[in-house]
C-alpha positions in Angstrom: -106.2 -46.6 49.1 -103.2 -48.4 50.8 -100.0 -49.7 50.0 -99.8 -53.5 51.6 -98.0 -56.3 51.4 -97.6 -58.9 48.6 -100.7 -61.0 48.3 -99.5 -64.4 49.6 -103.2 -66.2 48.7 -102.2 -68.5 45.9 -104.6 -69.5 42.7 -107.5 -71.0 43.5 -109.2 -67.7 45.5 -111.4 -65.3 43.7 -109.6 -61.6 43.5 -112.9 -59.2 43.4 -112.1 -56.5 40.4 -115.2 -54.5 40.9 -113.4 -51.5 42.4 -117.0 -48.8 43.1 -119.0 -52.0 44.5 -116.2 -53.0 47.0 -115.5 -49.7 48.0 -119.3 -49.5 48.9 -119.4 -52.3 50.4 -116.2 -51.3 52.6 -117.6 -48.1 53.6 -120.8 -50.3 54.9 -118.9 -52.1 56.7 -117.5 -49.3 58.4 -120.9 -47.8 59.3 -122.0 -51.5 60.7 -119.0 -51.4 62.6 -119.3 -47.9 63.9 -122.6 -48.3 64.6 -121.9 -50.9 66.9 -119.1 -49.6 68.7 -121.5 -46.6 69.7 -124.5 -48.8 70.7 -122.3 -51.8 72.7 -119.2 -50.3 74.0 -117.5 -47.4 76.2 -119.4 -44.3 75.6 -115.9 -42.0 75.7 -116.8 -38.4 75.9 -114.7 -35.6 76.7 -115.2 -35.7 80.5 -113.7 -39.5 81.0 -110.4 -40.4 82.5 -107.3 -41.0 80.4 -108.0 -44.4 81.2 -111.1 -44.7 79.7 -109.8 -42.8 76.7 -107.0 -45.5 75.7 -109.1 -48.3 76.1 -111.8 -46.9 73.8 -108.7 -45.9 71.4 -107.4 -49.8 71.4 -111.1 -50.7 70.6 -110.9 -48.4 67.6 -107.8 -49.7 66.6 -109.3 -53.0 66.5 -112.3 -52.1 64.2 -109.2 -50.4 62.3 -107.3 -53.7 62.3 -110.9 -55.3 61.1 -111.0 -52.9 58.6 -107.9 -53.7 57.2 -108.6 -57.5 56.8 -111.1 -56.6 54.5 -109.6 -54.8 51.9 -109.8 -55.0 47.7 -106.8 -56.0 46.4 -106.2 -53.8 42.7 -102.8 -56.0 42.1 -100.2 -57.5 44.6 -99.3 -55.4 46.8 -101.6 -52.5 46.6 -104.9 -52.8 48.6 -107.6 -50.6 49.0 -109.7 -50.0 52.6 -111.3 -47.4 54.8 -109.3 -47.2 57.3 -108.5 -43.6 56.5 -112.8 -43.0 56.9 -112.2 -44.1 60.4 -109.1 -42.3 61.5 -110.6 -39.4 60.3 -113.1 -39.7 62.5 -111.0 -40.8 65.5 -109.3 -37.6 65.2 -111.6 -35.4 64.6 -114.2 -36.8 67.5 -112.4 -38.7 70.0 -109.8 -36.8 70.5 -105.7 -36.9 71.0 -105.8 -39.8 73.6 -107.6 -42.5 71.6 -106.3 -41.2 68.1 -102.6 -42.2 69.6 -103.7 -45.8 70.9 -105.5 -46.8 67.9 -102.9 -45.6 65.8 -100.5 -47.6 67.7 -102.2 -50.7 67.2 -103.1 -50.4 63.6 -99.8 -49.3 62.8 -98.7 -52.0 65.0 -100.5 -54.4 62.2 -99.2 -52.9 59.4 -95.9 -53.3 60.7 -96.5 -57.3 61.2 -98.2 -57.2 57.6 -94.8 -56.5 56.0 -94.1 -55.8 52.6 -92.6 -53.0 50.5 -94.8 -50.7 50.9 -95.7 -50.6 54.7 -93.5 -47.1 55.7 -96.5 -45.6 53.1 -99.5 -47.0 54.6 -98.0 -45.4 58.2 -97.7 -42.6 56.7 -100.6 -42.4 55.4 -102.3 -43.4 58.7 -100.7 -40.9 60.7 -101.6 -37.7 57.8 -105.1 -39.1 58.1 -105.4 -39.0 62.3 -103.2 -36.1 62.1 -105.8 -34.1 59.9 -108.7 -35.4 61.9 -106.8 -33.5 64.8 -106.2 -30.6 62.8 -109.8 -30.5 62.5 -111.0 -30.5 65.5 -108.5 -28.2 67.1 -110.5 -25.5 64.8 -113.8 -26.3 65.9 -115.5 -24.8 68.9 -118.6 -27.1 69.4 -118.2 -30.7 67.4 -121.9 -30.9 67.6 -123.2 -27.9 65.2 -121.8 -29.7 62.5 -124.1 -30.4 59.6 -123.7 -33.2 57.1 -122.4 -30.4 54.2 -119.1 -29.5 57.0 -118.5 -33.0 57.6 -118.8 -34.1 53.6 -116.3 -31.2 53.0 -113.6 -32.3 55.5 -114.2 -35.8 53.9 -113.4 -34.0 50.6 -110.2 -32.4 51.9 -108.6 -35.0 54.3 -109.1 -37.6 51.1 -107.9 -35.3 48.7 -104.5 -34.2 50.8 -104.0 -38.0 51.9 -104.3 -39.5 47.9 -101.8 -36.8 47.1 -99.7 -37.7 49.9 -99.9 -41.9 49.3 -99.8 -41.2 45.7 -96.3 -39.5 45.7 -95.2 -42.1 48.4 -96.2 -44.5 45.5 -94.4 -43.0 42.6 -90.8 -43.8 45.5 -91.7 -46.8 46.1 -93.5 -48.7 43.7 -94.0 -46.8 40.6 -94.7 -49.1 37.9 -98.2 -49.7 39.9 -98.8 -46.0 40.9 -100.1 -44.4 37.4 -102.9 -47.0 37.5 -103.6 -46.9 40.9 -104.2 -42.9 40.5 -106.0 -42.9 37.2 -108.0 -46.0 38.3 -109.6 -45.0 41.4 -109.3 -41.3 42.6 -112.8 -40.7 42.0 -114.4 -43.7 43.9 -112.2 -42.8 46.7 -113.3 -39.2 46.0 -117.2 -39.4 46.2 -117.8 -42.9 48.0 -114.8 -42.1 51.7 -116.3 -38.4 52.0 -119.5 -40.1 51.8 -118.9 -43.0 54.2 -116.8 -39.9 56.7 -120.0 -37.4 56.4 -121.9 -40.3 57.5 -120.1 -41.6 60.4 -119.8 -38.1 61.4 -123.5 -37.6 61.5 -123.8 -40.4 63.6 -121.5 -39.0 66.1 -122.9 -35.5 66.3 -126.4 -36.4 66.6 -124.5 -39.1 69.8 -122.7 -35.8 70.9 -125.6 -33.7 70.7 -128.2 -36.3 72.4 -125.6 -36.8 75.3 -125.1 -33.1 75.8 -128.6 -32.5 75.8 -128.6 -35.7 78.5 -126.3 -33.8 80.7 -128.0 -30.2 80.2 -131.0 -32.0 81.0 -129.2 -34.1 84.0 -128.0 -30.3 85.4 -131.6 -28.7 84.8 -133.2 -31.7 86.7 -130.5 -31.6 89.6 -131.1 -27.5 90.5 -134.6 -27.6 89.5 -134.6 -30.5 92.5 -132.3 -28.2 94.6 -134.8 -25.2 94.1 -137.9 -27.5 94.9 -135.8 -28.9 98.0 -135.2 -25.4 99.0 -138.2 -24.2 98.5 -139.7 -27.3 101.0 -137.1 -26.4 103.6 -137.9 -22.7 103.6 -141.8 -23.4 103.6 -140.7 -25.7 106.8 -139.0 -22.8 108.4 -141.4 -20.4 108.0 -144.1 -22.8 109.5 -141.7 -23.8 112.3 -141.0 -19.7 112.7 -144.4 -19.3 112.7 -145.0 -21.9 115.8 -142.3 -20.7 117.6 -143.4 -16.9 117.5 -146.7 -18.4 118.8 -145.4 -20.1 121.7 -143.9 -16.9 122.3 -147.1 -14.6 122.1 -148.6 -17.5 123.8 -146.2 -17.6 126.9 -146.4 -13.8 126.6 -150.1 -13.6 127.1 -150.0 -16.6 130.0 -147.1 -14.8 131.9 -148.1 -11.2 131.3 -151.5 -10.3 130.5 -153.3 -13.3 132.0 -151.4 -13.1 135.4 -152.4 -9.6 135.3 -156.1 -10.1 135.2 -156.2 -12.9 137.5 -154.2 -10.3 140.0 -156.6 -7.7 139.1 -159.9 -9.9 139.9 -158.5 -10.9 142.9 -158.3 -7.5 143.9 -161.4 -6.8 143.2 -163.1 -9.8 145.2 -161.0 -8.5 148.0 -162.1 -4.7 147.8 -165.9 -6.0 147.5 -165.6 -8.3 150.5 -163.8 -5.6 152.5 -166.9 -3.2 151.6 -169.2 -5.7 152.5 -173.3 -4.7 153.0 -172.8 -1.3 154.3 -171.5 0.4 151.9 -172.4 2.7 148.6 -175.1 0.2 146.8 -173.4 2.1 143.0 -170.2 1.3 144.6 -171.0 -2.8 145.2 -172.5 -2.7 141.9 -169.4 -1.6 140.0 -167.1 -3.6 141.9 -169.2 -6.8 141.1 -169.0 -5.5 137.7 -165.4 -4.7 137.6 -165.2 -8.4 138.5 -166.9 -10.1 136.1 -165.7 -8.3 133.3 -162.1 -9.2 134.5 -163.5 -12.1 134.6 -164.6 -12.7 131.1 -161.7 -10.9 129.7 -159.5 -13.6 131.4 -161.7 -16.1 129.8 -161.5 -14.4 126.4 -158.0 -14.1 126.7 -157.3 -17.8 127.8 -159.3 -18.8 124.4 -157.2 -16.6 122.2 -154.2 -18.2 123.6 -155.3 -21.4 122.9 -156.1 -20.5 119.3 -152.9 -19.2 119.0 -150.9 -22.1 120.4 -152.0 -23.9 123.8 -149.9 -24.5 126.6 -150.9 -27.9 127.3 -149.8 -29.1 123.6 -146.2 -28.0 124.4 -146.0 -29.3 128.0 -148.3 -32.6 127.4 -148.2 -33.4 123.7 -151.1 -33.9 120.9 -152.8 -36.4 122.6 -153.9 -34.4 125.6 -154.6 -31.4 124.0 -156.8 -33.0 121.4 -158.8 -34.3 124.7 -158.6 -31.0 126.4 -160.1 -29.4 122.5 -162.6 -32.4 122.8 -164.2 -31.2 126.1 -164.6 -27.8 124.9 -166.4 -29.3 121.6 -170.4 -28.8 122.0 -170.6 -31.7 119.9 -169.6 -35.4 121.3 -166.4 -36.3 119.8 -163.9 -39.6 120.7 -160.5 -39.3 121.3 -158.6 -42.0 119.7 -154.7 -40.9 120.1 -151.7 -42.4 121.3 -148.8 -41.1 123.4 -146.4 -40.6 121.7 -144.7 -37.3 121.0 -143.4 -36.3 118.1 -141.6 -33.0 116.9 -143.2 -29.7 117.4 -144.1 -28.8 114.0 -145.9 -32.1 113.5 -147.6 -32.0 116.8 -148.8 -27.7 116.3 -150.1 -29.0 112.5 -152.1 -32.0 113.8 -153.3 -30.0 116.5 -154.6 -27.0 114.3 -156.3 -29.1 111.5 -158.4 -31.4 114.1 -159.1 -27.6 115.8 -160.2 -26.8 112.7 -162.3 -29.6 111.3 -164.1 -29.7 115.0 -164.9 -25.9 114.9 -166.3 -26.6 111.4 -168.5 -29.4 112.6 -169.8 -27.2 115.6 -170.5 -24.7 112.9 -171.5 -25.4 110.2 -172.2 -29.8 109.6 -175.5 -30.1 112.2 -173.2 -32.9 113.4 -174.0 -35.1 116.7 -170.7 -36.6 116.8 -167.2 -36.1 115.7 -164.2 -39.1 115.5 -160.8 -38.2 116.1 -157.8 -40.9 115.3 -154.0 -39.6 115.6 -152.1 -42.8 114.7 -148.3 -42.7 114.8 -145.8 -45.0 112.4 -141.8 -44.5 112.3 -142.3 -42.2 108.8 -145.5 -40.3 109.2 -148.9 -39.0 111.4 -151.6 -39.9 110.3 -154.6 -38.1 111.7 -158.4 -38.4 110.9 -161.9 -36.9 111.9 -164.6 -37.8 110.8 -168.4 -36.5 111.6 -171.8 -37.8 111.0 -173.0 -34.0 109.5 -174.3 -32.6 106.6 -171.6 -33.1 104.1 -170.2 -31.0 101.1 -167.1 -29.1 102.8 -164.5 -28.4 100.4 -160.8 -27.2 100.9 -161.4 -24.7 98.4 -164.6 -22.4 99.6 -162.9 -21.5 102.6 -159.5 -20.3 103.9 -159.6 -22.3 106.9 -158.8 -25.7 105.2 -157.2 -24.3 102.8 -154.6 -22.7 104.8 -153.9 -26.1 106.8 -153.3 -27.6 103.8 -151.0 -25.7 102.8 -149.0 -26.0 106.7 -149.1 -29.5 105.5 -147.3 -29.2 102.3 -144.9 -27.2 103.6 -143.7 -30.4 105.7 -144.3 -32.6 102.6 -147.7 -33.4 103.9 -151.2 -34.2 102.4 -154.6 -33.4 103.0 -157.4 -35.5 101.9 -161.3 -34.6 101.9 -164.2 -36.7 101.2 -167.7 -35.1 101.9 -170.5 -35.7 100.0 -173.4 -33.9 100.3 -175.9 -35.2 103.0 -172.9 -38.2 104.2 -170.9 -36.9 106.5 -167.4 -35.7 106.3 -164.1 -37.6 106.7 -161.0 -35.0 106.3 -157.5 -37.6 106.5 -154.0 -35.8 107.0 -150.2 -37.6 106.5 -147.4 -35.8 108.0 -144.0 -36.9 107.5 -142.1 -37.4 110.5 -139.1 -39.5 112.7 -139.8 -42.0 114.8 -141.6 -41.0 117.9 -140.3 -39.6 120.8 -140.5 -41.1 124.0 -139.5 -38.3 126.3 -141.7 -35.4 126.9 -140.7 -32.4 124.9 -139.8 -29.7 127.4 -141.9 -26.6 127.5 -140.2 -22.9 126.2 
């Protein structure tokens, strides 16, 4: 209920005097309006500039201006509107910021609209916002309030700004304030509270969908964090792994293996030296001795391949795949490029066509094995492929199952097809840079 200027319409327009269905219809229009300030315009929360806080404010103060133009007029000069529903709810939601600028622009209006009456109307806009920011000061989270809290603080804001107005009205024009009061209190009692519990609603269950948006946005950003973590630790633990068997590897080649090479040599040397004259035990254990350094050189050479060969760090995948392939029983083609590419990449590759070959000597009655190892600037893409028995499965053995998950811990992926009796095809993609054309130094 507001105080306005003297109707300046003259005869011939109809004066609506159906005070419940235009306030009804005034409080619809403020939820239409509402409704499509949330869904079209700035979505102002309280993590936006200043900025963005007075521009949403002068777009309130609009709808309030809008608001105004609609009013029902009770006799000239007294005019009823909702623009008390809407500062309420500017207060108590929006904040100090854009409670200030659309209060300067409606009061702005009022100002322009003249009459006798305007200094109450400003008054009574500025108790209404002011309450609204009463409000919120003495609520800790805007978003657990239910319908029954907001319907209440309609109640009270309504009740303490009709007693407020209404004394303005008994100064200033009180040959119109008695019926104003005993006319309408109880509309604007049951049908604003109404209309504010509503628009409330609306704005809690925006508050609560966009803090559950952001919760949601923060649970999604460190569950992503974790997961990258979690990638770049698995990588680091695979590229540990590699390095520490380089190391045993270079280890083995430098220590042990020179040492049994030494040691044959110096047993072909004391067997020559004894030549045919000598103890016949004596030859015999010397040719022995020999062998058995021998084969334990041989043994040894083989467990430091399995563990990581030379020749991959000094020459790259595609040679060591070739030097595997001549130690295969079964034929297998070479199909591999030259490129290098970073250690990690290379050892995988490597390992996996290790294993699938000593899988197809073992166990798929193969007579020939394909290898591919196809380069491209993002990924390796390996592939072997044998003409066996079929039915191998990641899953019954840890052999596979193990390289697969190498792969994944450098984003990688490990495809099997085998069907019983057809062969086996086992396809690999490893993420990677663009290959390297400089030979990767050995450790």
């Amino acid at each position: 209920m507001w105080i306005g200027r003297e109707d300046r319409r003259q005869g011939g327009e109809r004066v609506i005097d159906l005070p419940l269905q235009v306030l009804v219809q005034n409080a619809a229009l403020l939820l239409a309006v509402a409704v499509v300030f949330d869904a079209v315009t700035l979505r102002v929360t309280f993590d936006r500039t200043r900025i963005q806080q007075a521009i949403a404010g002068l777009l309130l103060g609009v709808i309030g201006i809008s608001i105004m133009l609609t009013p029902w007029q009770f006799a000239p000069g007294i005019f009823f509107d909702t623009r008390t529903v809407l500062l309420n709810i500017v207060g108590l939601f929006f904040g100090a910021i854009p409670t200030v600028a659309a209060l300067a622009v409606m009061i702005a209006w009022r100002i322009a609209q003249g009459g006798p009456a305007a200094f109450t109307g400003i008054v009574g806009m500025l108790v209404a916002a002011g309450l609204g920011l009463y409000w919120r000061s003495r609520q800790h989270r805007l978003e657990d309030l239910s319908f029954r809290d907001l319907y209440l603080f309609g109640v009270g804001t309504h009740l303490i700004t009709l007693v407020q107005v209404t004394s303005l009205m008994f100064l200033t024009v009180p040959d119109s304030a008695a019926a104003a009061l005993g006319r309408y209190w109880i509309p604007l009692l049951t049908i604003y509270p109404v209309a504010t519990a509503l628009l409330g609603v609306l704005l809690v269950a925006r508050l609560r969908a966009r803090r559950l948006a952001d919760a949601n946005a923060r649970l999604q950003g460190q569950v992503e964090a974790q997961l990258e973590e979690v990638r770049a630790s698995r990588a680091r633990i695979v590229e540990a792994g590699d390095r520490e068997r380089r190391r045993v590897e270079r280890d083995l080649h430098d220590g042990a293996q020179q040492r049994l090479v030494s040691l044959s040599l110096e047993l072909q040397v004391a067997r020559r030296a004894l030549g045919d004259g000598g103890d016949p035990a004596v030859r015999r254990s010397l040719d022995r001795a020999a062998e058995e350094a021998m084969t334990a050189l041989a043994e040894l050479r083989d467990l430091a391949l399995g563990i990581h060969p030379l020749i991959l760090t000094e020459a790259g995948i595609g040679p060591a795949v070739e030097s595997l392939a001549d130690r295969t029983p079964v034929e297998v083609t070479v199909d591999v490029g030259a490129e290098r590419y970073p250690p990690a990449v290379e050892g995988a590759a490597y390992f996996l066509i290790s294993e699938a070959l000593t899988n197809v000597t073992k166990y798929a009655n193969a007579t020939r094995a394909i290898v591919r190892v196809r380069g491209s600037a993002d990924q390796l893409n390996v592939e072997i492929e044998d003409d066996g028995v079929g039915g191998a499965d990641s899953r019954s053995g840890s052999g596979l199952r193990g390289l697969a998950d190498r792969l994944a811990a450098l984003d990688g992926t490990l495809t099997i097809v085998s069907p019983v009796g057809g062969g086996t095809r086992i396809s690999a993609r490893i993420p990677t840079i663009h290959p390297m054309s400089d030979p990767v130094p050995a450790l």
